[in-house]
Every structure is written in C-alpha cells, then in structure tokens.
matplotlib code that plots the C-alpha trace (Angstrom):
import matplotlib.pyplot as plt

x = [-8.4, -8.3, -5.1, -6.1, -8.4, -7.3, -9.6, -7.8, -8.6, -8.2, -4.7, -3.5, -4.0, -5.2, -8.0, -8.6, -6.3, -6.7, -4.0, -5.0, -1.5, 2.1, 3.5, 6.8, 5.7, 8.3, 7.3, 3.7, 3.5, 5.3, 2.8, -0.1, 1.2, 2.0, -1.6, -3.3, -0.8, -2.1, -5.6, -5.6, -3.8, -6.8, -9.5, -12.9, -14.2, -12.0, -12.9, -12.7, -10.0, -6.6, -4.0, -0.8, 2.9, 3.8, 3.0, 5.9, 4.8, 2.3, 3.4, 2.2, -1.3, -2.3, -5.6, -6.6, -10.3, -11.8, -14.7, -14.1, -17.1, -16.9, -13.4, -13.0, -11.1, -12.7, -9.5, -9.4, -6.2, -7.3, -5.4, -6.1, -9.1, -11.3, -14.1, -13.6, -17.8, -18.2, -15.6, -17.1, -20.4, -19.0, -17.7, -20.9, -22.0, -19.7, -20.3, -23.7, -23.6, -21.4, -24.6, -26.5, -24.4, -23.6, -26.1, -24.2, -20.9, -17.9, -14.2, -14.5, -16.8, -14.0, -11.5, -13.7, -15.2, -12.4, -13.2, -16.7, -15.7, -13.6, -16.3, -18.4, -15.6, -15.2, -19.1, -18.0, -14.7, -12.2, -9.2, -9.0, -12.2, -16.1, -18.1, -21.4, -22.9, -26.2, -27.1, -29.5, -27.7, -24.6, -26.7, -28.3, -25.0, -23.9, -27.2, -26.4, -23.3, -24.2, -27.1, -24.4, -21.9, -24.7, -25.7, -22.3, -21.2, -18.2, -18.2, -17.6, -19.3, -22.5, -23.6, -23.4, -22.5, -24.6, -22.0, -22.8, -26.3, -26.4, -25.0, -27.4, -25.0, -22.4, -18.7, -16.8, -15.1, -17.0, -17.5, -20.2, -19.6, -18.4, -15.5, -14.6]
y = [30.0, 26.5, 24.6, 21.5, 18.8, 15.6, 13.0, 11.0, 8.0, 8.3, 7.2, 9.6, 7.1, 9.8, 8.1, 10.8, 13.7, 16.5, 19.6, 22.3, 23.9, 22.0, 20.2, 18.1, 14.6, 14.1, 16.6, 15.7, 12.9, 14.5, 17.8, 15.4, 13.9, 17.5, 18.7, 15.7, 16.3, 19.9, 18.8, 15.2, 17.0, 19.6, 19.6, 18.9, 21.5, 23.8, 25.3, 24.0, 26.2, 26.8, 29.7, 27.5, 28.2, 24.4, 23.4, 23.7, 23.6, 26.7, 29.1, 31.1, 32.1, 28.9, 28.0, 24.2, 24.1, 20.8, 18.5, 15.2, 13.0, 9.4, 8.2, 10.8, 14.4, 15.9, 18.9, 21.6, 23.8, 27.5, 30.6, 33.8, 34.9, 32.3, 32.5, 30.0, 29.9, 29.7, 26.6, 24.8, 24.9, 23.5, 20.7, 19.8, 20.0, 18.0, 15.1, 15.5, 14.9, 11.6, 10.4, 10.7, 8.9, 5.7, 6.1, 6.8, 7.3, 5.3, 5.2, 2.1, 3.8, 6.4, 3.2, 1.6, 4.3, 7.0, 7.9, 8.3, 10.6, 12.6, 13.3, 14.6, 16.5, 17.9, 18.7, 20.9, 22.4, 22.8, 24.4, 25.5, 27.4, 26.8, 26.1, 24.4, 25.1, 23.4, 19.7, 19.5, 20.2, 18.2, 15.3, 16.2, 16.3, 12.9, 11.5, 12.0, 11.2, 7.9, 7.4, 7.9, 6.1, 2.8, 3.8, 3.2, 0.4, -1.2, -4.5, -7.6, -6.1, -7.5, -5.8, -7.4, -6.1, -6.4, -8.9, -11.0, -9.8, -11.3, -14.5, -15.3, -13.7, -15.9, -15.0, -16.7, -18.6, -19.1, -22.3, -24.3, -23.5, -25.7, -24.8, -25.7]
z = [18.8, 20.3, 19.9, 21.0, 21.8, 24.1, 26.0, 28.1, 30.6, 34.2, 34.0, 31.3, 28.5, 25.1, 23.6, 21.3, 20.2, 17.7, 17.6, 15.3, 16.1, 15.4, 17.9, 16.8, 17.1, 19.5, 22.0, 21.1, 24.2, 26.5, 26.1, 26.7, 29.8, 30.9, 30.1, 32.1, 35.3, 35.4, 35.4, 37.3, 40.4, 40.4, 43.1, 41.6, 44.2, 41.6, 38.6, 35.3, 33.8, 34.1, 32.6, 32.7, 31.8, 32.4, 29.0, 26.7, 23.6, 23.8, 25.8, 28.5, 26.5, 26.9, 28.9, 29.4, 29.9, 30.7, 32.1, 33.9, 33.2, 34.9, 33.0, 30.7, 30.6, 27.7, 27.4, 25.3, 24.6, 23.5, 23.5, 26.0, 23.3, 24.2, 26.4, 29.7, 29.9, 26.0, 25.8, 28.5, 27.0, 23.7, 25.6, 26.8, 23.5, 22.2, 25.0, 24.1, 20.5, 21.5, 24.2, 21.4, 18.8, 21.2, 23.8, 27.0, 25.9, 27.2, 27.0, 24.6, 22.2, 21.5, 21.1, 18.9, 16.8, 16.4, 13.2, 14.1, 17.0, 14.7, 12.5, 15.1, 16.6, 13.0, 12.7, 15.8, 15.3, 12.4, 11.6, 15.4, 14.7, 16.5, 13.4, 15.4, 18.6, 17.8, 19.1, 16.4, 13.5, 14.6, 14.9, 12.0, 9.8, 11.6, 10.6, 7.0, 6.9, 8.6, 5.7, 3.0, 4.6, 4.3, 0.9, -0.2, 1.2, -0.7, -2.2, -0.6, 2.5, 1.9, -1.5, -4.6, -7.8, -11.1, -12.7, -9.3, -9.8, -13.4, -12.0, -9.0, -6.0, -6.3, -7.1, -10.1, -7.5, -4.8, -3.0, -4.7, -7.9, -10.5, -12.7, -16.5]

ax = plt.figure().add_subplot(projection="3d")
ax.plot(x, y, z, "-o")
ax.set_aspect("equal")
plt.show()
C-alpha cells in the first residue's frame, strides 16, 4: 500500500503532499524533512529505493522510492508489499501525465495548479491504492474533467446568465447604466 506521496524542491521545500495514512499534523513536517534528508544525501549513482527506519512516523516497513527530475523529488512512501520496479514505473507515469498536462512540467506548475495536480494524482492513485497505469486513460479522464470544468464555468467569470441575457449583458448595476 503506498503511504505517501511528497514532491519537494531541491531545498526540501513540499510543493505537493498527499498521505493516504495518518500522520498528526504536528509530526507531519518534521516526517517530510526526514524523508527528503534520506533521499537528498543519496548518490545519484544509487538506486532509487530505500528500506529506512529513520522515518518516525511509519515504521521500519517503510520504503521511500523516488525519482529526481531536474528540481523535483517525486517520493513515494509504500509499505514492504510494494514492488520497488512497479512504483518507479508509476512515477514515471505520473510525471508523464503532468508533461502532458503543462507541457514540460516545472516546479511552478505544481505551485500554481495544485488542484490540478491532485486531480491527476487522484486519476492515478486513491485511498493508498494504484487505480491507473495507463497514460491514455489518465489523460483521457483529465481531458474530461477539463471539458466539464469549462462547461460550467460560474457566473461572473465570463458567462452570463439569462436574466443578463434578457437585459443585453449588462448587470442591474453595472457602470453605464442608468438608474430610476
């Protein structure tokens, strides 16, 4: 089951964070800045996995498995039942799915879009469980959810309602508009 999944900056700043297991919020900080010492100090001639006992708020079955992409960990948390190989590939996956969505992903993508992020990471994984592996279909699913998300767009964001409609555009008090 994964436990986790944290993309931090370079410098240990978490741009993004999901934990699909408890951590008290006030240990939750500290357990990131434990997670990226582990995997900063590592070699990148090493490989991309790590069983640890230095993170506190798992346990000893806890494996961090990671990819370092320019100025991004991408760091997931899973217990001893997950497959190193099959997690890294998800990862990739994952950073895939993000190249597509904003062409080249960057560190200010994931500050600026976070929600978007989050649901592509939940097109991926949910509850802790693998639910996609498929590029397609998580693009696919983002696709949509991008259509319905313009189809809807709320009012006063550039859609007018039929009252407005009935009107000519123009809100009761908008400027331009005499009153009495």
């Amino acid at each position: 089951m994964i436990k986790g999944i944290i993309i931090v900056n370079n410098h240990g700043k978490a741009r993004i964070v999901k934990l699909y297991e408890a951590v008290p919020r006030g240990q939750r900080e500290r357990t990131i800045k434990e997670i990226f010492q582990v995997v900063s100090k590592r070699s990148d001639n090493l490989c991309n996995f790590v069983e640890t006992k230095q993170v506190s708020a798992w346990g000893a079955d806890t494996k961090i498995i990671y990819r370092h992409y320019a100025t991004l960990y991408f760091i997931f948390i899973v217990d001893k039942s997950e497959s190193e190989l099959g997690i890294l590939d998800l990862i990739q996956v994952f950073v895939e799915a993000l190249d597509k969505c904003f062409e080249n992903v960057c560190e200010l993508d994931l500050i600026f879009n976070g929600p978007k992020v989050h649901n592509i990471l939940d097109e991926i994984v949910m509850g802790g469980m693998v639910l996609e592996t498929s590029s397609l279909k998580i693009l696919r699913a983002i696709r949509d959810m991008n259509t319905l998300e313009k189809r809807s767009t709320p009012v006063g964001r550039g859609s007018t309602t039929k009252m407005q409609a009935r009107r000519g555009g123009q809100h009761r008090d908008a400027p331009g508009r005499r009153r009495g």
